[in-house]
N, C-alpha and C positions, 0 to 999 in steps of 0.2 A: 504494500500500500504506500503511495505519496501524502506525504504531509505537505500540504499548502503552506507555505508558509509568507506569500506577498510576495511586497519587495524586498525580503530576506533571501528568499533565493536566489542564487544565482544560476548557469549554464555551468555545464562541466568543459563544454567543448568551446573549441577556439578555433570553429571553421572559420577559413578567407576561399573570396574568390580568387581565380587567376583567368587569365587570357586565354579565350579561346572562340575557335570558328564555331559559328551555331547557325545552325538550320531549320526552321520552324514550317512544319509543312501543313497544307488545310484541305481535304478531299471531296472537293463543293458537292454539294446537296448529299452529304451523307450522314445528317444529322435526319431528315425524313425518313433514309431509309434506313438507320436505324431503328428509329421508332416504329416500323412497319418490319422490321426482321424477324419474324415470327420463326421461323424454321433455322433461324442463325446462317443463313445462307452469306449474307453479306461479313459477319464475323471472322467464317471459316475462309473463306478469299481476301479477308483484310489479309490474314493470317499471311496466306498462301503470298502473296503479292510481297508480304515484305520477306520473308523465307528467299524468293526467288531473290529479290534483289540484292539481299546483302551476300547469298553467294554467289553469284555473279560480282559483287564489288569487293571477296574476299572473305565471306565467311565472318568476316567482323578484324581480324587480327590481319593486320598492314607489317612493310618494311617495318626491321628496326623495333618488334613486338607496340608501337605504335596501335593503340587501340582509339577506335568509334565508341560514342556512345549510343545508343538510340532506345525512346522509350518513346512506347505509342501510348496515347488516353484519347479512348473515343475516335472521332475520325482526325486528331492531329497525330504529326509525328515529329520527334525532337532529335537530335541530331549534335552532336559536339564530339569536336577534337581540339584537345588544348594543346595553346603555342607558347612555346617557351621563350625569355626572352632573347635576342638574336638565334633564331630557334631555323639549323641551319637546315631540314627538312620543311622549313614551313609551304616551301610552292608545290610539295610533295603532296603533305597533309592538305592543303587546298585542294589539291586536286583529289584527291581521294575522296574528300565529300563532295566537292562538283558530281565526281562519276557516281557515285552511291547514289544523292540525288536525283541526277538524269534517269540512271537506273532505276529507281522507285519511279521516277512518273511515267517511263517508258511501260514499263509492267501495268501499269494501271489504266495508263490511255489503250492498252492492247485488249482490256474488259470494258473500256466505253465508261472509263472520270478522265475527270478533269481534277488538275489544281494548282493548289494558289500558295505562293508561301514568300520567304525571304532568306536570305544568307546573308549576316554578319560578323563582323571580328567586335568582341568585348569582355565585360569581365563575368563567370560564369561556374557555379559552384554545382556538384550534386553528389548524393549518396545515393542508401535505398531507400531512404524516406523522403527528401527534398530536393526540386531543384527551382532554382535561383541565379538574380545578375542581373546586371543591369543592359546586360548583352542581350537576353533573354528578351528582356520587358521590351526592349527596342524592336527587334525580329517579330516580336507577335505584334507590335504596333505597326510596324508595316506591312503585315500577311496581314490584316485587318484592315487597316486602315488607307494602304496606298498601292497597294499591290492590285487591286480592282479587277483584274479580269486575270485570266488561267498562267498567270506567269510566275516564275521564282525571285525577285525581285536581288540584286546583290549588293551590296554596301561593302565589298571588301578592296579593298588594295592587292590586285597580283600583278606578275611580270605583265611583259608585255606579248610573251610568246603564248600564257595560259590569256589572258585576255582576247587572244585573237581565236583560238583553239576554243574555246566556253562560253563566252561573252559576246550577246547580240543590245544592238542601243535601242531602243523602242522610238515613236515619233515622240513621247512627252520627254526625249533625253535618260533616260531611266535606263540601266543596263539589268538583262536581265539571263538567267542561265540557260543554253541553247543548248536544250534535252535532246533534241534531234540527230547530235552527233554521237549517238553513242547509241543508236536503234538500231536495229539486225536489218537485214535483209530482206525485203517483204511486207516491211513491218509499216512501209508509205501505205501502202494497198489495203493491211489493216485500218490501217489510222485514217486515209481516208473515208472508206467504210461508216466507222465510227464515228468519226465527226459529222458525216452525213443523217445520219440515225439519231444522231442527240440533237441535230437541229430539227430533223421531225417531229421528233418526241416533245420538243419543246419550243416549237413553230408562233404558240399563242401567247409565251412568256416572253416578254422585250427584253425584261433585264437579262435573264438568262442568254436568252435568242445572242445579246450585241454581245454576251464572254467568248460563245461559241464561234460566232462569226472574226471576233480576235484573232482566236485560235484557227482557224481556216486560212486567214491570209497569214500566221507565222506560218503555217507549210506550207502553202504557195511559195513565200518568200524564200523557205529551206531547199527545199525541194524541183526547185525551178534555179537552182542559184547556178549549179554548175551545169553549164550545154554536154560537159567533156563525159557527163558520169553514163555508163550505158547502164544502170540500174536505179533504183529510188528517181524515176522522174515524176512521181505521179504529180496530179494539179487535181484541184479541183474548180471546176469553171464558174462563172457566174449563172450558164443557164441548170446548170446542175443543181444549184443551191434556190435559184425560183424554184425548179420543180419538185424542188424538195419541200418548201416553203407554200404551195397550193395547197 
């Protein structure tokens, strides 16, 4: 039993944060179907979805015993690797949640989500009972607040060589992470598919309807970028998306 005792008590522990890349992910409208998951269907494919991706980005355990964190609650997912100071693997570790990242939304845009989130560098604590930071608070302020339509929004500092390899600028100036480079083979034919089918689905929703149609012209623009690729050309037209839209 604990004895109350006020402000006589004190904490035994003397956690601090420290530095690190965090990723705060949001899996739009999957708060409804939550609530409607009746047979745990959508539970057992969160599951499956994040399984696939982290081994595909490694299993969890990087160069250099270098570990991920990541903890799902409900439809968000968190995401942290801390950097140390002058931390000579940092464009490494960067990259490694880039690809984890891309890889979780790749996996999920191939079952027909979408989502929304942000990547920062700041200060960022957890165990098994908390997590916390100011790094944190920021990342969910922006997957909330300014990230607005299906993109991962970045706030980080990297080279210049990962910045051209990861990094797309949006028209509002916002850079944001270009999941496209790291889909398989096939995976345009999917994707278009599915973006097609989610705008039917949801033809008579505006807000929704303008995230999806985002999403439509980032593959246009991925997808149509290079004349030279004799694979991943797909497009999807304009009259494709009326007809889909009657």
């Amino acid at each position: 039993m604990v004895i109350r005792t006020g402000l006589a008590r004190k904490p035994w522990t003397n956690y601090k944060t420290s530095n690190h890349i965090i990723a705060y992910l949001d899996i739009l409208g999957a708060k409804d179907i939550i609530c409607n998951d009746n047979n745990f269907d959508f539970l057992n494919h969160l599951n499956m979805f994040m399984e696939d991706a982290i081994e595909e980005s490694g299993g969890g355990v990087f160069p250099r015993e270098e570990k991920i964190y990541i903890k799902i609650f409900s439809d968000n997912i968190l995401l942290a690797i801390e950097l140390k100071e002058n931390d000579e693997q940092r464009e490494n570790k960067i990259a490694i949640l880039f690809n984890t990242v891309a890889n979780i939304y790749n996996e999920i845009l191939r079952y027909g989500y979408l989502m929304r989130g942000a990547i920062v560098e700041g200060e960022f604590f957890h165990n098994d009972i908390i997590v916390y930071g100011k790094g944190l608070v920021e990342a969910v302020h922006l997957e909330e607040k300014e990230a607005d339509v299906p993109r991962i929004l970045v706030r980080v500092k990297v080279s210049e060589s990962n910045s051209y390899y990861y990094l797309m600028q949006d028209t509002d100036g916002e850079f944001f992470l270009n999941i496209f480079h790291l889909c398989n083979a096939f995976d345009d034919v999917t994707f278009k598919i599915n973006l097609l089918e989610m705008l039917k689905k949801q033809k008579n929703n505006e807000k929704i309807k303008a995230k999806i149609i985002w999403m439509i012209k980032y593959f246009n623009s991925w997808f149509t970028k290079y004349k030279y690729r004799i694979m991943n050309q797909q497009r999807i037209t304009d009259e494709e998306i009326e007809n889909t839209l009657k």
